[in-house]
C-alpha positions in Angstrom: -21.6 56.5 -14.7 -22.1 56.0 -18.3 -18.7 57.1 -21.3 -20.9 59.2 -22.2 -21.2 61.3 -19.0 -17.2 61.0 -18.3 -16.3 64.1 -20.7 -19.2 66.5 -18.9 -16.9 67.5 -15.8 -13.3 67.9 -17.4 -12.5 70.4 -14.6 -13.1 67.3 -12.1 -10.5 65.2 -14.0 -8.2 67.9 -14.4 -8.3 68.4 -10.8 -8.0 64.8 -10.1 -5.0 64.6 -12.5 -3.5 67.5 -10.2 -3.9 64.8 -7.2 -2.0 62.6 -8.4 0.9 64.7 -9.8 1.2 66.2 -6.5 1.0 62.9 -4.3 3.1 60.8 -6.5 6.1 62.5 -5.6 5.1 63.1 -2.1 5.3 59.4 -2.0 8.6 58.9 -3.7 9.2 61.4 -1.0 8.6 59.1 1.8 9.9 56.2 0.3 13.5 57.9 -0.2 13.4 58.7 3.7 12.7 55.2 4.4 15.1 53.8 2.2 18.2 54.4 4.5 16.2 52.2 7.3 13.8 49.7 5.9 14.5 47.4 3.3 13.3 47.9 0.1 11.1 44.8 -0.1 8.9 45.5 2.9 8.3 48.8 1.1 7.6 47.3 -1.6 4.8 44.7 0.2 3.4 47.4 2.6 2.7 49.6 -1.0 0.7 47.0 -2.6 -0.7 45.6 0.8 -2.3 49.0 1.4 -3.0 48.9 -2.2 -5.2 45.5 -1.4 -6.4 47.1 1.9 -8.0 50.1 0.3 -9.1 49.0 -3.1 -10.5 45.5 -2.6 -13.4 47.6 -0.3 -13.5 49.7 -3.0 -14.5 47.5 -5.6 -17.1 45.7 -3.2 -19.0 49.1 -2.3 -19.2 50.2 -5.9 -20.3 46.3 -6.8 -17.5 45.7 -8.6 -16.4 41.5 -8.9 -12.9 41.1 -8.3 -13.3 37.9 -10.3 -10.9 37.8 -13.0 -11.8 35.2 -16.3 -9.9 32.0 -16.3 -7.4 33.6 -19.8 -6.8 36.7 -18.1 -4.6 35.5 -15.1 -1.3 34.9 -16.5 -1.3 38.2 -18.5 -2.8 39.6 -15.2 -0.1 37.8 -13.0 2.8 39.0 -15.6 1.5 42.9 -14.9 1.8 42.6 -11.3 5.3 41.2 -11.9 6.0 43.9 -13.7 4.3 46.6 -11.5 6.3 45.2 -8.7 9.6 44.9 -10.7 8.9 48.9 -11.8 8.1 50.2 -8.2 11.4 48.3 -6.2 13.3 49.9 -9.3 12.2 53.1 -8.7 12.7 52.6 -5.1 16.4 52.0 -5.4 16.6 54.6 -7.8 15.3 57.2 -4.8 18.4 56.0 -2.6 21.1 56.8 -5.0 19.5 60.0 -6.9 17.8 63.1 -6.5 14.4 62.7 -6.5 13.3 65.5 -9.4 16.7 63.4 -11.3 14.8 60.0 -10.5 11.4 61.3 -12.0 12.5 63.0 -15.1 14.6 60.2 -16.2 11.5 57.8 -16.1 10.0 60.1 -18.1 11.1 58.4 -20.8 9.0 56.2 -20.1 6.6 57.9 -23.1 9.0 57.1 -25.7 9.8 54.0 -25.3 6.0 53.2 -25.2 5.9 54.9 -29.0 8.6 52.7 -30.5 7.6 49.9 -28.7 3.9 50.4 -30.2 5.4 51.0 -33.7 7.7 47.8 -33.9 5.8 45.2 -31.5 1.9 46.5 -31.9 2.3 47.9 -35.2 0.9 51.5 -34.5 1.4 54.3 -36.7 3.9 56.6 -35.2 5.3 59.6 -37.7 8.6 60.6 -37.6 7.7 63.9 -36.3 7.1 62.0 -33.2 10.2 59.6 -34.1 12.0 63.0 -34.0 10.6 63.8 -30.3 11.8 60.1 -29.1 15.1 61.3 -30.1 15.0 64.5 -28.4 14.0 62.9 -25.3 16.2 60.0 -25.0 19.1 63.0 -25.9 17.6 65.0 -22.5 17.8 61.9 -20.4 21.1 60.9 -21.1 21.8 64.9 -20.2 20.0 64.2 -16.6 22.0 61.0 -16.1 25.2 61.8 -16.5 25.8 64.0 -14.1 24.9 61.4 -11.5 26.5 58.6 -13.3 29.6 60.5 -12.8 28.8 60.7 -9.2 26.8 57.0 -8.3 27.6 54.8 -11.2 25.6 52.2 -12.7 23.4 52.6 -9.8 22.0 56.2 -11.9 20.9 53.9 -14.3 17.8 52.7 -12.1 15.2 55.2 -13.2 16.1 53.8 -17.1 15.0 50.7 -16.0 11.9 51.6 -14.0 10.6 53.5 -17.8 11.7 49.9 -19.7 9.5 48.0 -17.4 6.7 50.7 -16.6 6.6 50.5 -20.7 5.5 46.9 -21.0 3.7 47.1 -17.8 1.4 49.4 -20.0 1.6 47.4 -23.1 0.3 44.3 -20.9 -2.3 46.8 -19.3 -3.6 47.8 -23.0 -4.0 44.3 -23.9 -6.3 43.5 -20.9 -8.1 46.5 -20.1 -10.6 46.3 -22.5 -12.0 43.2 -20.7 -11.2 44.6 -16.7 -12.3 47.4 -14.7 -9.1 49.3 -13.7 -10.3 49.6 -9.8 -11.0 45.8 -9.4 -7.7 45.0 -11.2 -5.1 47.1 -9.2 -7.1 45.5 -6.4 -6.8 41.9 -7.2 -2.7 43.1 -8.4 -2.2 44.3 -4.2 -3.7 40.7 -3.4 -1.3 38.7 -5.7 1.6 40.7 -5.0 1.7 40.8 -1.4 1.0 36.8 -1.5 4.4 36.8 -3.9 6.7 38.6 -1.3 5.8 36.3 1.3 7.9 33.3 0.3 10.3 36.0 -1.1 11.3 37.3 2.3 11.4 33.5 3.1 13.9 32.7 0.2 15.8 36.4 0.7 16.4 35.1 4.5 17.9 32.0 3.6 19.9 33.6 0.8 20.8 36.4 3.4 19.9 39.2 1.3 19.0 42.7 3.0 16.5 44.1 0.7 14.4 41.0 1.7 15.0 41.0 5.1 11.9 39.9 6.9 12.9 41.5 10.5 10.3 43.9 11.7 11.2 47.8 10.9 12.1 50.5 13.6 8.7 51.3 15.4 9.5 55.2 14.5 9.4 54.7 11.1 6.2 52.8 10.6 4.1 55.9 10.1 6.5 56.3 7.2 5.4 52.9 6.0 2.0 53.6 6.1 2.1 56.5 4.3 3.9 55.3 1.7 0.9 52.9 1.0 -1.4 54.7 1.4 -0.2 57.8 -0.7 0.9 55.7 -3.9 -2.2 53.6 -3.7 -4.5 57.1 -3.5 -2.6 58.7 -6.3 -3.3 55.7 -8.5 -6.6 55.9 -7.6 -7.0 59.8 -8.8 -5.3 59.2 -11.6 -7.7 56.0 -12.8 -10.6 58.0 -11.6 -9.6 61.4 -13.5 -9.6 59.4 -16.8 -13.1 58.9 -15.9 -13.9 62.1 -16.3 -11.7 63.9 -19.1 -10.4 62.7 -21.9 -6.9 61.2 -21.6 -5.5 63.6 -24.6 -6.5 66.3 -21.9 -4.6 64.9 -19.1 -1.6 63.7 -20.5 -0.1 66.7 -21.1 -0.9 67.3 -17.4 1.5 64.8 -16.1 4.9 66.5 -17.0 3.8 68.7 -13.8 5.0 65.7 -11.8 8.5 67.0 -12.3 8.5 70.3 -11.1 6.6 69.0 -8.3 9.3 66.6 -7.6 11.8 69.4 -8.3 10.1 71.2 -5.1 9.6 68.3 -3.3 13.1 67.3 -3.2 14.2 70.8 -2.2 12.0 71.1 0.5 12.6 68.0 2.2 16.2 66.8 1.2 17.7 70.1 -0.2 18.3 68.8 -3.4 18.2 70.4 -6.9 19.2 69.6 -10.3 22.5 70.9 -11.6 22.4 72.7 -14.8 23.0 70.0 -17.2 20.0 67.4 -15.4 17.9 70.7 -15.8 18.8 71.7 -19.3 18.3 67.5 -20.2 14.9 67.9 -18.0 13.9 70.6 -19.9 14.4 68.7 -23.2 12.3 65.9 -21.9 9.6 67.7 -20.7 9.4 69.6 -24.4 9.9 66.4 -26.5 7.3 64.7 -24.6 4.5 67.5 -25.0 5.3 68.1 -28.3 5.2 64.2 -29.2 1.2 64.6 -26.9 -0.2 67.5 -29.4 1.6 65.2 -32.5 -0.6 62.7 -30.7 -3.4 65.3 -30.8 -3.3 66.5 -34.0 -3.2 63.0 -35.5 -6.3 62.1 -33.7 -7.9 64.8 -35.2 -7.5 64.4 -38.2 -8.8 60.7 -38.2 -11.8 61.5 -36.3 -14.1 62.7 -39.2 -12.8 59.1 -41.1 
């Protein structure tokens, strides 16, 4: 399907932006209720093996060549560092935190992607949306320290999920221009599950849990499976809705992802914010839409030039 054709069924992309707000914390979800009995690296390697598993057919039905040119591998190779690096993050985030906590202090994630744009890529970023940055750093710290009371520097996990998410995407930017998305996150589940391998090697020898390389409680690998295949389907709606709409249209959308997650974790582990997280959620959430139609309006006004 032709660029051209991609903005005739927003509704389809708006849908599929939906999807992936809605499974994304279904699989944080699961991989909280694994934490406390599977190790976080064969999470980790069942996520982007099932990643591998379902993509690399993918690519092949829609004729798609997972062949990627001889200067693209080490920035590819670097973004499936970091991908990895961002998801175990997040994964020890999920045993320590709530989960709508976990989510909304990655969401500032955004913000660091604007500053780093303006001082490392030299994009033009106002200070109106300067101003938002501000405002949302101010409502994370707000949904942090009420768990940093409680768990420490351990609270501090999500921060460092957004850091790394944030050059993941710069590394992304740089090559997608020259990659199709589906082929990439396909040949990213092949090298990263060929990376853990000698990992769980080197974390037996070193004797460190989180690389433990015993096999998991039969009872929980339904969990396992899920957790693949639900992360890998949600990044799959998500590449596929920017297909379809615009992504000034959906990026707005995905700030639903934290009301979900609000749900989520009361529905399954009886958890919700306390009043400070929410009133520091709440400043997130506005900052970051507010820093989107910014983003909008400046877009806008440069089209007729």
């Amino acid at each position: 399907m032709t660029q051209s054709t991609s903005h005739d069924r927003p509704l389809l992309g708006i849908s599929l932006m939906l999807g992936f707000c809605i499974l994304i914390p279904l699989g944080d979800a699961i991989a909280k209720l694994l934490a406390s009995h599977v190790p976080v690296g064969q999470i980790v390697l069942v996520r982007f093996a099932a990643q591998a598993l379902i993509l690399v057919p993918v690519s092949w039905m829609l004729g798609q060549s997972l062949r990627i040119p001889r200067h693209l591998l080490p920035p590819v190779l670097l973004r499936t560092i970091l991908q990895m690096a961002g998801i175990t993050a997040m994964f020890n985030a999920l045993r320590y935190l709530p989960l709508a906590d976990a989510v909304a202090i990655a969401f500032v994630m955004p913000f660091i992607m604007l500053i780093l744009g303006k001082y490392f890529l030299g994009e033009s970023v106002g200070w109106h949306r300067l101003g938002a940055c501000i405002i949302g750093f101010l409502g994370t710290l707000l949904v942090i320290q009420p768990s940093f009371a409680v768990v420490g520097l351990n609270a501090l996990w999500p921060l460092a999920v957004a850091f790394i998410f944030a050059f993941f995407m710069l590394v992304t930017r740089k090559i997608a221009k020259h990659t199709q998305p589906i082929p990439l996150q396909a040949v990213s589940g092949l090298i990263a599950s060929g990376l853990m391998l000698p990992l769980f090697w080197l974390g037996d020898m070193a004797g460190i849990k989180d690389l433990s390389a015993a096999l998991p409680p039969q009872n929980v690998w339904g969990l396992l499976a899920a957790a693949g295949v639900v992360g890998t389907l949600a990044h799959l709606m998500m590449t596929w809705s920017l297909r379809y709409a615009p992504a000034s249209t959906l990026a707005s959308m995905q700030y639903l992802e934290i009301p979900i997650a609000t749900l989520v974790g009361w529905m399954v582990f009886n958890e919700l914010p306390n009043t400070l997280a929410s009133l520091g959620i709440c400043l997130t959430v506005a900052a970051g839409l507010y820093a989107i139609l910014r983003e909008r309006r400046a877009a806008a006004q440069a089209a007729p030039a």
